[in-house]
N, C-alpha and C positions, 0 to 999 in steps of 0.2 A: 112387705116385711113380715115374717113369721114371727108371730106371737112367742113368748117366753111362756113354757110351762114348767108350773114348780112342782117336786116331786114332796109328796110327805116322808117324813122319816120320823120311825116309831124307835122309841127308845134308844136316845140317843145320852150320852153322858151328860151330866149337871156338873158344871163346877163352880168352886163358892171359893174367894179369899179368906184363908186362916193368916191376919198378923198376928192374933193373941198368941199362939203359942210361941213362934221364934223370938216376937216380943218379950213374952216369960222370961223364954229360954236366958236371952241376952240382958234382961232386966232391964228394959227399955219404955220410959213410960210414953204416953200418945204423945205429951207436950213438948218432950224431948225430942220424938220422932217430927213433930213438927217443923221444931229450930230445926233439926238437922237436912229436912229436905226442904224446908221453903212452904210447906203447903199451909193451908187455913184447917185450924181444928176438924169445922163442920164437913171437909172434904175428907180427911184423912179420916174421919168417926163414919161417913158412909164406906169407907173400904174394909174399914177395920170391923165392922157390922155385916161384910161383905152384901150393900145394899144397894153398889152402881147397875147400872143396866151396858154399860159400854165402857169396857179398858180404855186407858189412855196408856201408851207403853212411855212416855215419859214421866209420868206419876211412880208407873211399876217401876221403873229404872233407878227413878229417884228413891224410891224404897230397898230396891234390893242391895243400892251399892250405901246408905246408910245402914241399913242391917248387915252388909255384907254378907249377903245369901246368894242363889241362885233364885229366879220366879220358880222354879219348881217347890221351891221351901213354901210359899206362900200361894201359890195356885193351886189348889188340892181339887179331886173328884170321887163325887160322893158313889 
């Protein structure tokens, strides 16, 4: 069986979630955002800090169709 080799890749894009802004935008506070998708504060305050290490796309789902955005509103790159 051949071994897996991983290649490095140098500068590659960062991306970070922005809720605050469309949040603003639509005047939508976290705790509201919460009732509206189900989630626990402490969960939605790490997205919203953009502080996860791993999407769950049912979380983003859950967010995009209460904000009624697209993920590109809230996936940003730096």
């Amino acid at each position: 069986m051949k071994k897996k080799e991983f290649v490095a890749v140098e500068n590659y894009p960062v991306y970070y979630i922005d809720l605050a802004t469309i949040m603003n935008e639509k005047k939508i506070s976290k705790n509201h955002l919460c009732r509206m998708t189900g989630l626990a504060y402490s969960a939605l305050q790490r997205y919203y800090k953009s502080e996860i290490k791993r999407l769950d796309l049912d979380v983003i789902s859950r967010i995009c169709a209460a904000l009624n955005c697209e993920i590109s509103d809230i996936l940003k790159r730096q």
